[in-house]
C-alpha positions as CSV (number, residue, x, y, z in Angstrom):
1,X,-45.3,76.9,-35.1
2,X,-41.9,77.7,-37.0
3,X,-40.5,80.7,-38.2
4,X,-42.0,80.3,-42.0
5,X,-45.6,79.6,-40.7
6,X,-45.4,83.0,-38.7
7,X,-44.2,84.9,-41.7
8,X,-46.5,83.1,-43.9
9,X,-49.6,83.8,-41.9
10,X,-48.7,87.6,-41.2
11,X,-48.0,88.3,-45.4
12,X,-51.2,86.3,-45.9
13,X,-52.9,89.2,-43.2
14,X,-51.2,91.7,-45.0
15,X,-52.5,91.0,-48.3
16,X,-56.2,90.3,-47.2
17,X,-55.4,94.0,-45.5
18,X,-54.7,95.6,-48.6
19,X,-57.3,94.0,-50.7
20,X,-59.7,95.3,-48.5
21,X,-58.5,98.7,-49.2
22,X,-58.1,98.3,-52.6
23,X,-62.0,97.1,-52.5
24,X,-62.7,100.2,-50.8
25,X,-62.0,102.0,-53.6
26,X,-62.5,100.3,-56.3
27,X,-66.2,98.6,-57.1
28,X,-67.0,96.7,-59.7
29,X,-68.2,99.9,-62.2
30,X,-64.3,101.1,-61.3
31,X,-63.2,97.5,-62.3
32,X,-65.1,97.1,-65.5
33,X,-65.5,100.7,-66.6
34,X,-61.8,101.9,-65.7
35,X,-59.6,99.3,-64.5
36,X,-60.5,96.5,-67.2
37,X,-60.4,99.2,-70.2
38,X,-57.0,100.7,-69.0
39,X,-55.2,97.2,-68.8
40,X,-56.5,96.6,-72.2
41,X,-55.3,99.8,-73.8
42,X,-51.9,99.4,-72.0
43,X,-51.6,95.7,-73.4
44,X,-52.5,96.6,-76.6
45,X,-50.2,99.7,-76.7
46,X,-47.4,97.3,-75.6
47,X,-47.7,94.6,-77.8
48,X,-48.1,97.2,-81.0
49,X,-44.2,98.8,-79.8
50,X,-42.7,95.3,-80.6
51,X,-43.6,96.0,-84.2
52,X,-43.5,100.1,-84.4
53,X,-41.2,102.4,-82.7
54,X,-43.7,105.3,-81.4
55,X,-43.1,108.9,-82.6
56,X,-42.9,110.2,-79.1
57,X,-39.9,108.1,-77.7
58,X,-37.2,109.8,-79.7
59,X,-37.4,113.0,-76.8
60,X,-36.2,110.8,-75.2
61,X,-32.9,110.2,-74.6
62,X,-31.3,106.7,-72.7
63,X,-30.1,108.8,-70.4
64,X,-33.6,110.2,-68.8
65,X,-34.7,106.8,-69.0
66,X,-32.0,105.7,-66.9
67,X,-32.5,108.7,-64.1
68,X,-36.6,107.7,-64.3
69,X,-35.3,104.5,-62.9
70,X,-32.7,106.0,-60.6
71,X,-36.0,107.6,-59.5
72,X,-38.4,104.8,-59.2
73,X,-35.3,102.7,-57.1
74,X,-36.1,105.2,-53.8
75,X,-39.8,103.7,-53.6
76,X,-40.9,101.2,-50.8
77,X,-39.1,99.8,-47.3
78,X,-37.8,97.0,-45.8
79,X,-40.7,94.9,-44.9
80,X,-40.2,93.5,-40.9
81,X,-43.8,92.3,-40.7
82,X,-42.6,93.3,-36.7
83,X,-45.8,93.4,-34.7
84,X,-46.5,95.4,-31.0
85,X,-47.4,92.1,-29.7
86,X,-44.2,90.7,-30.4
87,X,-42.8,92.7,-27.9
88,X,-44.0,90.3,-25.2
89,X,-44.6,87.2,-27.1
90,X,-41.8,86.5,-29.7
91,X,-38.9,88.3,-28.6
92,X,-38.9,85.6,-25.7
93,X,-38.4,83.0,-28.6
94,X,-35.2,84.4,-30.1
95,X,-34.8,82.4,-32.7
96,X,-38.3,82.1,-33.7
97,X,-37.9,85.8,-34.0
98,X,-34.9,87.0,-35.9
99,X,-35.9,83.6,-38.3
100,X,-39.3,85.3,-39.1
101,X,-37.1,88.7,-39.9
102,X,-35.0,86.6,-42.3
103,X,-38.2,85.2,-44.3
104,X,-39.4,88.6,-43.8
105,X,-36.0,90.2,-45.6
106,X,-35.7,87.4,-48.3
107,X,-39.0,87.9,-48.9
108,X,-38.5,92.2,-49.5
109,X,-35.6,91.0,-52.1
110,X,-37.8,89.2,-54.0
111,X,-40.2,91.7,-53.8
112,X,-37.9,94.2,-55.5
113,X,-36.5,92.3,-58.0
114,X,-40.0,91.1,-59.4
115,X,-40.5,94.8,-59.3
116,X,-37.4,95.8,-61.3
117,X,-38.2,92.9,-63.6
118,X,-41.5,93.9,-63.9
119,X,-40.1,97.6,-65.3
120,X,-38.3,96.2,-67.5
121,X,-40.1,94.4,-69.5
122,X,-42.4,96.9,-69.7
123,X,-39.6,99.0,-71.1
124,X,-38.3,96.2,-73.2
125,X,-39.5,96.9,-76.5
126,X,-38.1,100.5,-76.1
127,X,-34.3,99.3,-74.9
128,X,-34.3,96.5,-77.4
129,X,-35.7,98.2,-80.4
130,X,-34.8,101.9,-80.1
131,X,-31.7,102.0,-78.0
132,X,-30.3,98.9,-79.7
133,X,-29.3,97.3,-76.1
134,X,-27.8,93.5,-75.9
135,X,-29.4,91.3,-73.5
136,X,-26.1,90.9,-71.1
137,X,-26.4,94.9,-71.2
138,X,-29.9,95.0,-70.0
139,X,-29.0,92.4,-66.8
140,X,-25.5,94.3,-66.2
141,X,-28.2,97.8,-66.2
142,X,-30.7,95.2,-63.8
143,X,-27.8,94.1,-61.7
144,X,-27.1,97.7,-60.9
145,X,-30.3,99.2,-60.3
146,X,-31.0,96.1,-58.1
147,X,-28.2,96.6,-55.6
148,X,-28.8,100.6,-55.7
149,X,-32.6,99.5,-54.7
150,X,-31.2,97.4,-52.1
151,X,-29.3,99.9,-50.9
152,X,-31.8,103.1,-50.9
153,X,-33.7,100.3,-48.7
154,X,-30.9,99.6,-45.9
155,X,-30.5,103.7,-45.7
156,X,-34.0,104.4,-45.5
157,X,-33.8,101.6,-42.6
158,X,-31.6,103.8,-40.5
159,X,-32.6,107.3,-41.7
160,X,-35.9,106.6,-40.5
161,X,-34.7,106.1,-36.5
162,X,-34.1,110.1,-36.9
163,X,-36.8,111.8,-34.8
164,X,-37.0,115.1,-35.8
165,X,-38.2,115.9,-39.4
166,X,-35.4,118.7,-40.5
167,X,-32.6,116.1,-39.9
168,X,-34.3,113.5,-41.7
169,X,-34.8,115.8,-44.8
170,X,-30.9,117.1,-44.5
171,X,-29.9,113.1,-44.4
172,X,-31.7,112.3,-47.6
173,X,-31.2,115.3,-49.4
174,X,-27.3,114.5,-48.7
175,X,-27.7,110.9,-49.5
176,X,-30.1,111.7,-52.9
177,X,-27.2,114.0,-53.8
178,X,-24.2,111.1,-53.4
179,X,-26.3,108.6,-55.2
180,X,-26.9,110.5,-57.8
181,X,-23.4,111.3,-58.2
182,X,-22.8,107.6,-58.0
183,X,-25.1,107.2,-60.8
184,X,-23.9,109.4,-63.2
185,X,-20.5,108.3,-63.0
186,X,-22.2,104.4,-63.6
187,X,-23.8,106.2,-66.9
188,X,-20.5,108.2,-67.5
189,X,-18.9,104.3,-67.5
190,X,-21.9,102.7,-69.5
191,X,-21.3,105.3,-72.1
192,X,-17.4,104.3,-72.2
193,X,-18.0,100.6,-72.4
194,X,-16.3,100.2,-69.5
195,X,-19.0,97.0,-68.6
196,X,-16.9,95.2,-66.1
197,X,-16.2,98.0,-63.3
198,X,-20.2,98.5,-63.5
199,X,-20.5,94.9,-62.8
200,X,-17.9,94.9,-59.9
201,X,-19.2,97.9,-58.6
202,X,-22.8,96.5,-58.3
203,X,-22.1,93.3,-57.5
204,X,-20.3,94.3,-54.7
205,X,-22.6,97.0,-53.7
206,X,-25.6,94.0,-53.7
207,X,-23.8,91.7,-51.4
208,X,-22.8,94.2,-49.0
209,X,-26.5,95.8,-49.5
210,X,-27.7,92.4,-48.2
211,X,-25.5,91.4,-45.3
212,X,-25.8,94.8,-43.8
213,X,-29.9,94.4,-43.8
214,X,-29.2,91.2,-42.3
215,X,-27.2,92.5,-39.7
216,X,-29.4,95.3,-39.0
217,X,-32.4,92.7,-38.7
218,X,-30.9,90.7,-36.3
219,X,-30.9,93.0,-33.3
220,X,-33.3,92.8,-31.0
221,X,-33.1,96.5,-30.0
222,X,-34.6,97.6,-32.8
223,X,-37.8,96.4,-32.6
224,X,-40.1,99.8,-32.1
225,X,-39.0,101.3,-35.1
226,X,-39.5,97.7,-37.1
227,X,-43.1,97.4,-35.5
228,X,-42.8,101.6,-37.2
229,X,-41.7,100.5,-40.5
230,X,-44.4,97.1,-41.0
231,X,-47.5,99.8,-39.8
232,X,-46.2,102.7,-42.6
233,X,-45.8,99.8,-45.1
234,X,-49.7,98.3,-44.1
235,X,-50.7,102.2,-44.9
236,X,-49.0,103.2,-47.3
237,X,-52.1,102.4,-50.0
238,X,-54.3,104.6,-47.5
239,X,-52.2,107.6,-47.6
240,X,-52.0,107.1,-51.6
241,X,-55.9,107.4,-51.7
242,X,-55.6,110.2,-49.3
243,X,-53.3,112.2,-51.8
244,X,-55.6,111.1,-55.1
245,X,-58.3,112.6,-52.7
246,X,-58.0,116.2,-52.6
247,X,-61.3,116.8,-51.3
248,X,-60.0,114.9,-48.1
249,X,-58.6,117.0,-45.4
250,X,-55.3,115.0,-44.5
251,X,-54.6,115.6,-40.8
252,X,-51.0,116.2,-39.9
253,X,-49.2,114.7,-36.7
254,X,-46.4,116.6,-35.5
255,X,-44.3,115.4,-32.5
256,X,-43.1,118.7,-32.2
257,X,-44.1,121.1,-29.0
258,X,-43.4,124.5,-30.9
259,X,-43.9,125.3,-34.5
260,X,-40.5,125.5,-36.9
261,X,-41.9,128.5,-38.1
262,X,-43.0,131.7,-36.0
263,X,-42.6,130.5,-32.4
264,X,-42.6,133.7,-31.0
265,X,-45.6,135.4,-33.1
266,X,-44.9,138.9,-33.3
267,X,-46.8,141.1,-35.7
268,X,-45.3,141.3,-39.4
269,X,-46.8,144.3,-40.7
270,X,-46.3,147.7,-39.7
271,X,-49.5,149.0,-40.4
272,X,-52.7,147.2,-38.6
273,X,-56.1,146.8,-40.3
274,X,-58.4,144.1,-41.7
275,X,-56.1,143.2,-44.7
276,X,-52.8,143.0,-43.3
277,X,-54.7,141.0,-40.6
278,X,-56.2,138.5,-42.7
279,X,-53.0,138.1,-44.5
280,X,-50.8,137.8,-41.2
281,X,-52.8,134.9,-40.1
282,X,-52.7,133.0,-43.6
283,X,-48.9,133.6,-43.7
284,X,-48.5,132.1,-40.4
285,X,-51.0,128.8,-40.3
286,X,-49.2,128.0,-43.9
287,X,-46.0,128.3,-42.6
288,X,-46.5,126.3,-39.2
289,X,-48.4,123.1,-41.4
290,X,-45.9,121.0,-43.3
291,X,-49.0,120.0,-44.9
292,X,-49.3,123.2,-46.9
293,X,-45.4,124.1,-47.2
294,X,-44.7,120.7,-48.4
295,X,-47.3,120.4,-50.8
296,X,-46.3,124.0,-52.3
297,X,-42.7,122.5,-53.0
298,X,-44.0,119.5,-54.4
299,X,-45.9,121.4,-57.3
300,X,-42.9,123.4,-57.7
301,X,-40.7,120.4,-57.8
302,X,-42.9,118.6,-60.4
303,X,-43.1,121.2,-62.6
304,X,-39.8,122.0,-62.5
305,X,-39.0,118.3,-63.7
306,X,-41.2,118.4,-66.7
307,X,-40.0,121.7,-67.7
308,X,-36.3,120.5,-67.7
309,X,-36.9,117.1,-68.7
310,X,-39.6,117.3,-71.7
311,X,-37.6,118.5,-74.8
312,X,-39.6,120.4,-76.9
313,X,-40.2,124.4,-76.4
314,X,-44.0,124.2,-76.8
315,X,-43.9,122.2,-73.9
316,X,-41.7,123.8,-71.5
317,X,-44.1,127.1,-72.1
318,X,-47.3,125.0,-71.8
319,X,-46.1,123.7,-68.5
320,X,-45.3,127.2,-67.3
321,X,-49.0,128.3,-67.5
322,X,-50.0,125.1,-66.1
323,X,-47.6,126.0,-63.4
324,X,-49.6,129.4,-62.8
325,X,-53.0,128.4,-63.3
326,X,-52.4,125.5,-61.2
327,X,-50.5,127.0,-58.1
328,X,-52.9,130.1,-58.1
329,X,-56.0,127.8,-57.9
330,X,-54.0,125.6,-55.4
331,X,-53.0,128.8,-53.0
332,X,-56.4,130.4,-53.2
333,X,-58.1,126.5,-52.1
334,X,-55.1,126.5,-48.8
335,X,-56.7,130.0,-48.4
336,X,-60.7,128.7,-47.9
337,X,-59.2,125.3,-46.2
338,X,-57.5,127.7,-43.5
339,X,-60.8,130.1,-42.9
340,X,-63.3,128.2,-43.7
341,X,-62.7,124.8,-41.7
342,X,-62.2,127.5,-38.9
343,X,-65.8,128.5,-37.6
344,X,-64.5,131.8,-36.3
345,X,-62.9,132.3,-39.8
346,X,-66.6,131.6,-41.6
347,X,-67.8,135.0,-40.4
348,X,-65.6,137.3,-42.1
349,X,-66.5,135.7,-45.5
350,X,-68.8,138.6,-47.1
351,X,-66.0,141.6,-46.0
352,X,-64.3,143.2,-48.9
353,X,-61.0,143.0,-46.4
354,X,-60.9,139.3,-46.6
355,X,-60.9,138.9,-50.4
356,X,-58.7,142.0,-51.1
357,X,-56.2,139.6,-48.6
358,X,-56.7,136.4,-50.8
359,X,-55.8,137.8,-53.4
360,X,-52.7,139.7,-52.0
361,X,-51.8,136.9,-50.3
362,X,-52.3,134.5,-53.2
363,X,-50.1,137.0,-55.6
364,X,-47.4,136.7,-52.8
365,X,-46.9,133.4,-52.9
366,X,-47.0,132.7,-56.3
367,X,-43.9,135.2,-56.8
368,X,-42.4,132.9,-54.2
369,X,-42.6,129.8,-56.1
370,X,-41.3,131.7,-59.1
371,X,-38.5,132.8,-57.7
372,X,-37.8,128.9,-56.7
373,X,-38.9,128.0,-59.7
374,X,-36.8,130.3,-62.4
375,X,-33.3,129.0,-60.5
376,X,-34.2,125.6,-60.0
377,X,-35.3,125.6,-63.8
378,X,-31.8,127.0,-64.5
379,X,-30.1,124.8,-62.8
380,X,-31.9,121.8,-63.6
381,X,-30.8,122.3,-67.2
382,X,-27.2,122.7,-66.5
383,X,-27.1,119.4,-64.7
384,X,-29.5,117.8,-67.0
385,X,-27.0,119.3,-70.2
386,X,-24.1,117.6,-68.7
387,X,-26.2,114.1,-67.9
388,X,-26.8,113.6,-71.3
């Protein structure tokens, strides 16, 4: 048994993992009534955009097309294939060990950059026939993106050994923010012609990209967190069906031994009756679940993206309603899922109290994520102006 036949028969496991779960959810009627009809649309779609430019691809400009796959480069890990048992069979074998990482690693790079090829030539007929790019411009632009991938991989490596959650979300948020100045300053270049400091610049970036992952891979003390990294990357499919699943009730483990939010409950209204009671308690299981907080962000972060990013005005005002209708509905669901998964919560359901708190409670909130919303629309545009 040799380092290739270990790695060989654990991505062989993997993938017999993940068509099981892909078969979980999708029968034959999925297959031939959705899947099958969708690849054919999308094939005939792409073939028809090497003879005719579509109407809709002049909103938008090379530049959001560029930052969509700044976007799409922050996706996926370095996959180990590290399992628990290796902590008492392999590591003994050293070699055997960190030789399995390197298949393991080699094997993540090809990964990506089928991936990133993948993209674009799906994007081909767009780049080549609408934004009139040359074929050494389109593998300088695959060059980079590659070696940012690879990179976004290594960090994610390390930012991942964080334990708590707050210091995790401050470490990407800074690193988000560097790369994207990093990436602007590529497109500022791009624009300029200035085609040999991008290719120095990600050239070098790719090669030290990969010799820090291998350096990182070869220590043995890092083991837990790479048996951490292969079990997220076996479930990630799960927790995809989990969020196309709304009607599932995702359960959230925290680590943590008091909530962020409210550790010391204390009353937050003056005034005590049924209402204010009702509405206490929503504010404070809402707060304490990431699950809910995180979820409310994420609908005001999407909507924020289309509004900036989608030219026309019609648009940007559609997606505004959408933005109300769907956070109200979304608020006044985290509402029932709080109460009503509780059995003590069931039994309040027919008092006026309790709705005249829903929908207090629900107005609340919504006026919260306008507030985040309007500034983060505002200032959105102003970076988005001076992308383009």
């Amino acid at each position: 048994m040799n380092s290739w036949n270990v790695f060989s028969i654990r991505r062989r496991k993997n993938r017999k993992y993940q068509f099981k779960v892909f078969r979980s959810v999708a029968d034959w009627t999925v297959i031939v009534y959705i899947l099958f009809p969708a690849a054919v649309i999308i094939l005939f779609n792409y073939f028809s955009y090497w003879k005719d430019t579509p109407g809709w691809i002049e909103y938008l400009p090379f530049s959001l097309i560029f930052f969509f796959i700044f976007l799409l480069s922050w996706r996926g890990n370095i996959r180990t294939y590290v399992e628990e048992a290796d902590k008492v069979f392999l590591i003994k074998n050293r070699s055997l060990f960190l030789n399995m990482k390197k298949w393991a690693y080699g094997h993540t790079i090809f990964t990506e950059t089928f991936s990133l090829l993948s993209l674009f030539i799906f994007l081909l007929p767009h780049l080549l026939n609408y934004y009139r790019l040359q074929w050494h411009e389109l593998f300088l632009l695959f060059i980079f993106f590659l070696s940012l991938n690879l990179l976004i991989l290594l960090i994610k490596y390390y930012v991942k050994m964080i334990e708590k959650r707050w210091k995790q979300v401050l470490m990407y948020t800074m690193v988000f923010i560097l790369l994207s100045g990093y990436t602007i300053l590529i497109f500022q270049l791009w624009q300029s012609a200035f085609m040999l400091p991008i290719f120095l610049l990600s050239v070098s970036l790719l090669a030290v990209a990969i010799m820090l992952s291998f350096a990182s891979l070869l220590r043995i003390g890092f083991i837990e967190h790479e048996i951490k990294i292969y079990q997220e990357n076996r479930t990630q499919n799960i927790e995809m069906i989990f969020m196309m699943a709304p009607e599932i009730e995702k359960p959230v483990i925290s680590k943590r031994t008091k909530p962020l939010f409210f550790r010391k409950s204390k009353r937050l209204f003056k005034h005590r009756h049924a209402a204010n009671g009702f509405t206490e308690l929503f504010i404070k299981s809402f707060m304490r679940s990431s699950a809910y907080w995180l979820s409310f962000l994420q609908i005001i972060s999407v909507c924020t993206a289309g509004i900036v990013a989608i030219p026309p005005m019609w648009v940007k005002i559609s997606l505004f309603f959408i933005f109300l209708i769907w956070m109200s509905t979304w608020l006044q669901n985290a509402w029932d899922r709080i109460f009503f998964m509780n059995p003590q919560g069931r039994k309040y359901f027919e008092r006026d109290e309790f709705y005249i708190a829903r929908k207090r409670a629900v107005r609340y909130f919504l006026l919260i994520g306008l507030m985040i919303l309007l500034p983060l629309v505002l200032t959105g545009k102003f970076v988005y102006s001076s992308f383009i």
